[in-house]
C-alpha positions in Angstrom: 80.7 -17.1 5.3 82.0 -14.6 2.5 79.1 -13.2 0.6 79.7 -14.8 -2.7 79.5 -18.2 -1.2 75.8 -17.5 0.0 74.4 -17.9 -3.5 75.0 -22.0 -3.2 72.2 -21.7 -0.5 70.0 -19.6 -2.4 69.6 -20.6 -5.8 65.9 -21.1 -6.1 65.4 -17.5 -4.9 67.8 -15.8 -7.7 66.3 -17.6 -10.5 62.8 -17.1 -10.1 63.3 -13.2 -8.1 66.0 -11.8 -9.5 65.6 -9.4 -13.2 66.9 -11.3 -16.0 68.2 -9.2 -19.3 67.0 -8.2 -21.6 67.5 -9.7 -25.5 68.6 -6.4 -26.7 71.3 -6.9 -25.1 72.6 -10.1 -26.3 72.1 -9.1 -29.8 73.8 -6.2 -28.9 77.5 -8.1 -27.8 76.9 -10.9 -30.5 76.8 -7.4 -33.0 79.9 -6.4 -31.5 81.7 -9.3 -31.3 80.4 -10.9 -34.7 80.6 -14.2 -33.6 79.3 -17.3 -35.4 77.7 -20.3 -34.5 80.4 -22.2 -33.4 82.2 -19.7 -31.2 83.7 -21.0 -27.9 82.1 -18.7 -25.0 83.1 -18.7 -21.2 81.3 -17.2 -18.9 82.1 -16.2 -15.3 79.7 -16.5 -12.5 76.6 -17.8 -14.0 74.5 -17.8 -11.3 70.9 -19.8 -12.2 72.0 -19.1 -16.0 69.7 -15.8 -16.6 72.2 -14.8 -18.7 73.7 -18.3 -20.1 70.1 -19.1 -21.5 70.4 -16.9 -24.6 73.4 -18.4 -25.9 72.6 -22.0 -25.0 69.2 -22.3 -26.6 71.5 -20.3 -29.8 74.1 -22.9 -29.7 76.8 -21.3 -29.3 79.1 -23.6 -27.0 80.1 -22.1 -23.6 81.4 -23.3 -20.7 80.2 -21.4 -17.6 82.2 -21.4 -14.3 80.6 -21.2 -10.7 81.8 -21.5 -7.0 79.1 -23.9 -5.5 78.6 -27.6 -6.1 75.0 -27.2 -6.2 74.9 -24.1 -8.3 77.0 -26.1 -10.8 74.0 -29.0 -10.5 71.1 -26.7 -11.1 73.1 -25.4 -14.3 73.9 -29.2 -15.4 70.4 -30.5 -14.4 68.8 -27.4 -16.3 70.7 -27.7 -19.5 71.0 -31.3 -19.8 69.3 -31.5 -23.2 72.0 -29.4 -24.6 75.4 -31.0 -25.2 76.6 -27.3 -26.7 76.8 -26.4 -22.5 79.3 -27.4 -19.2 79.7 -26.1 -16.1 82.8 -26.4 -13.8 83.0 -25.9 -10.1 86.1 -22.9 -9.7 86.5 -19.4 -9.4 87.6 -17.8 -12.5 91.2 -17.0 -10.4 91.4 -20.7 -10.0 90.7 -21.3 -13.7 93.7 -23.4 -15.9 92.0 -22.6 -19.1 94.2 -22.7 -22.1 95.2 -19.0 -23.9 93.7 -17.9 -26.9 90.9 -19.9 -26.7 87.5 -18.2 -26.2 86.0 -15.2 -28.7 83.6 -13.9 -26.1 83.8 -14.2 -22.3 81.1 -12.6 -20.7 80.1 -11.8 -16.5 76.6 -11.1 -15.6 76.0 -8.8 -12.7 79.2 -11.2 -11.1 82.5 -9.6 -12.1 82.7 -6.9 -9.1 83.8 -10.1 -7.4 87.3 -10.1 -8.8 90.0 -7.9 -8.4 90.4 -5.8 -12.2 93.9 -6.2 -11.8 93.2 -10.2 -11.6 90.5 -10.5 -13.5 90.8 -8.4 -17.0 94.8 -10.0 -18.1 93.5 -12.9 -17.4 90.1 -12.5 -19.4 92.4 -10.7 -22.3 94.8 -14.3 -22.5 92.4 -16.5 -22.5 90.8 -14.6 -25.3 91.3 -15.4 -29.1 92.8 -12.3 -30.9 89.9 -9.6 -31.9 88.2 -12.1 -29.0 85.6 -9.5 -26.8 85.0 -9.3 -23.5 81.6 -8.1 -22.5 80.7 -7.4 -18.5 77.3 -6.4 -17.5 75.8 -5.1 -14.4 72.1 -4.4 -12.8 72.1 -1.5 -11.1 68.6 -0.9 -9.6 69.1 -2.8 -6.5 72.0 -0.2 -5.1 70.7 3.2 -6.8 68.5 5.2 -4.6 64.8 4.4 -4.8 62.7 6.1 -7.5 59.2 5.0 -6.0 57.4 6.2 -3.6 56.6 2.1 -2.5 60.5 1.4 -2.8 61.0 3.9 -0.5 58.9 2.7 2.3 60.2 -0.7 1.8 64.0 1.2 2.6 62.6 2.2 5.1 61.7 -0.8 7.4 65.2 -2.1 6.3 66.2 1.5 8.1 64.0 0.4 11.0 65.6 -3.0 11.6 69.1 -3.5 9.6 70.2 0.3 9.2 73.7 -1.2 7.9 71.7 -2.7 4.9 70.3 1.1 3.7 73.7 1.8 1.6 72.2 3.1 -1.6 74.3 5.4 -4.0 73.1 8.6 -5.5 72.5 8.5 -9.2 75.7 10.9 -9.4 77.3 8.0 -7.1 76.4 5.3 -10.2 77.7 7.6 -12.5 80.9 7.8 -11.2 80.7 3.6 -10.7 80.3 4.3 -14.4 83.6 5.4 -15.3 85.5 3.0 -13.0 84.1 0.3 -14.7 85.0 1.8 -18.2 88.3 2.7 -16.3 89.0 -0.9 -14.6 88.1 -3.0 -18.3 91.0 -0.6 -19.7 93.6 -1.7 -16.8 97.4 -2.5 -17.8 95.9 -1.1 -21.7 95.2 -4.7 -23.0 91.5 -3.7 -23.8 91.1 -0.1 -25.4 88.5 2.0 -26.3 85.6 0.3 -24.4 81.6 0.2 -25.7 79.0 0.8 -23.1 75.3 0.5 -23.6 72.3 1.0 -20.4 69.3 -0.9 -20.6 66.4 0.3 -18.3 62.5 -0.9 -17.8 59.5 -1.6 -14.8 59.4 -5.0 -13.3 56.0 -5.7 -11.4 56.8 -7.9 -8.6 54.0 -9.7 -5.9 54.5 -9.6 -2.6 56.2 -13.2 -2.6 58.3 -12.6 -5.9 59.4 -9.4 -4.2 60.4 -11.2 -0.6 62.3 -13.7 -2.3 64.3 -11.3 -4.2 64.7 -9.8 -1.3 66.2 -13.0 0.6 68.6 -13.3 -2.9 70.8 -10.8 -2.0 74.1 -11.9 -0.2 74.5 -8.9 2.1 70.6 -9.7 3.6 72.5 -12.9 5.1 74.7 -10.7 7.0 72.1 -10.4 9.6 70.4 -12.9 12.2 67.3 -14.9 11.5 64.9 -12.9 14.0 66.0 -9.5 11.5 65.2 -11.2 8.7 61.6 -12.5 9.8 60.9 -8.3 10.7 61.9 -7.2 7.8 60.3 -10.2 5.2 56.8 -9.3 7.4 56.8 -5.8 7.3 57.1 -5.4 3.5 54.8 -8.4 3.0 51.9 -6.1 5.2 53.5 -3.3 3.2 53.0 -4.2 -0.3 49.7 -6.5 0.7 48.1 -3.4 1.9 49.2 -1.7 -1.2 47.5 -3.9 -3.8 50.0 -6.6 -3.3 52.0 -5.4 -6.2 55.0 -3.3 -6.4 57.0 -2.0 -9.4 60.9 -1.7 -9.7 62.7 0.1 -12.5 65.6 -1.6 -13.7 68.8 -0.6 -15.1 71.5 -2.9 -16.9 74.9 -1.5 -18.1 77.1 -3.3 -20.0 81.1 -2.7 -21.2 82.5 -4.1 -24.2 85.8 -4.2 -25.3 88.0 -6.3 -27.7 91.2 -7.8 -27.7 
């Protein structure tokens, strides 16, 4: 099963596990972009909608675009009472959107998926002129751990799925950094790029914390009988540790427009 294709299965995990974003940094793109209230907004990979929310209950009208059937359900089921939203069932290569239509498509923590070269010319044609494109990533769960509890928890996944524990240094994100400002800028269509970074503490339980654990594609790259070890032994970990654990969180986000 390719990894992107996992998150059909595990859609209940993502929404209530994973860190949504904060409303900084919305305001912060609709600032950029200056869009008004009846802006046409796509948005690529939308997940549960942590990220769709904001402009939804704003009303802006955007059309999000996601790989699984049932991911596209949960998005139409959640946002029925809002005729300013669809969802479609494609990949964003397999899109036939018409040129020059959207001022602001946006990616949350989902555009890694698509090869720059693919993704940005098409993102830049499909934009109106001055249109923006804003990509944003969460960083936290692939920088090195800050915490003495996240450490021990990287630990057991060094005990029993060693080809899991491949953090980056923080000089590593850095230079993830400036390929992303670099890829946004490919073939020149979008110049002179904006970046902003978002960081704060998220307290998880123990069961908020397996389950965001069990959202992450790669963690479904190894058998059932792994996954049991691991989900226990940070359970007993963080239950014998006031059943709490805190997780800094970093968002960066790229802005650029047409």
């Amino acid at each position: 099963m390719e990894n992107k294709k996992v998150f059909n299965d595990i859609i209940s995990d993502y929404a209530i596990a994973r860190p949504g974003y904060p409303t900084e940094l919305f305001r912060d793109i609709i600032d950029y972009s200056k869009i008004k209230n009846d802006a046409k907004i796509l948005e690529i990979g939308s997940g549960p909608g942590q990220a769709t929310e904001y402009f939804v209950k704003n009303r802006y009208s955007i059309t999000g675009l996601e790989l699984g059937e049932k991911q596209v359900d949960y998005l139409l089921e959640k946002y029925s009472a809002y005729q300013n939203f669809n969802a479609l069932c494609t990949s964003f290569e397999n899109y036939n959107g018409e040129q020059e239509t959207y001022d602001l498509i946006i990616s949350a923590t989902a555009f890694h998926w698509i090869k720059p070269e693919v993704g940005y010319p098409k993102a830049y044609n499909l934009l109106k002129r001055n249109g923006v494109m804003a990509v944003f990533w969460h960083l936290a769960s692939i920088i090195e751990p800050k915490t003495e509890m996240l450490n021990q928890i990287r630990n057991i996944y060094r005990k029993y799925a060693p080809d899991l524990d491949d953090y980056i240094s923080v000089d590593e994100a850095e230079d993830l950094h400036n390929l992303r400002i670099s890829q946004i800028q490919v073939h020149h269509l979008f110049n002179n790029p904006v970046s902003k970074i978002y960081r704060w503490d998220d307290e998880y339980t123990t069961q908020r914390y397996i389950r965001l654990m069990n959202s992450y594609s790669d963690f479904h790259d190894i058998d059932k009988d792994k996954q049991k070890a691991i989900f226990d032994s940070a359970a007993d970990y963080i239950d014998s540790n006031g059943g709490k654990i805190v997780v800094p969180q970093e968002v960066r986000l790229y802005m650029a427009k047409k």
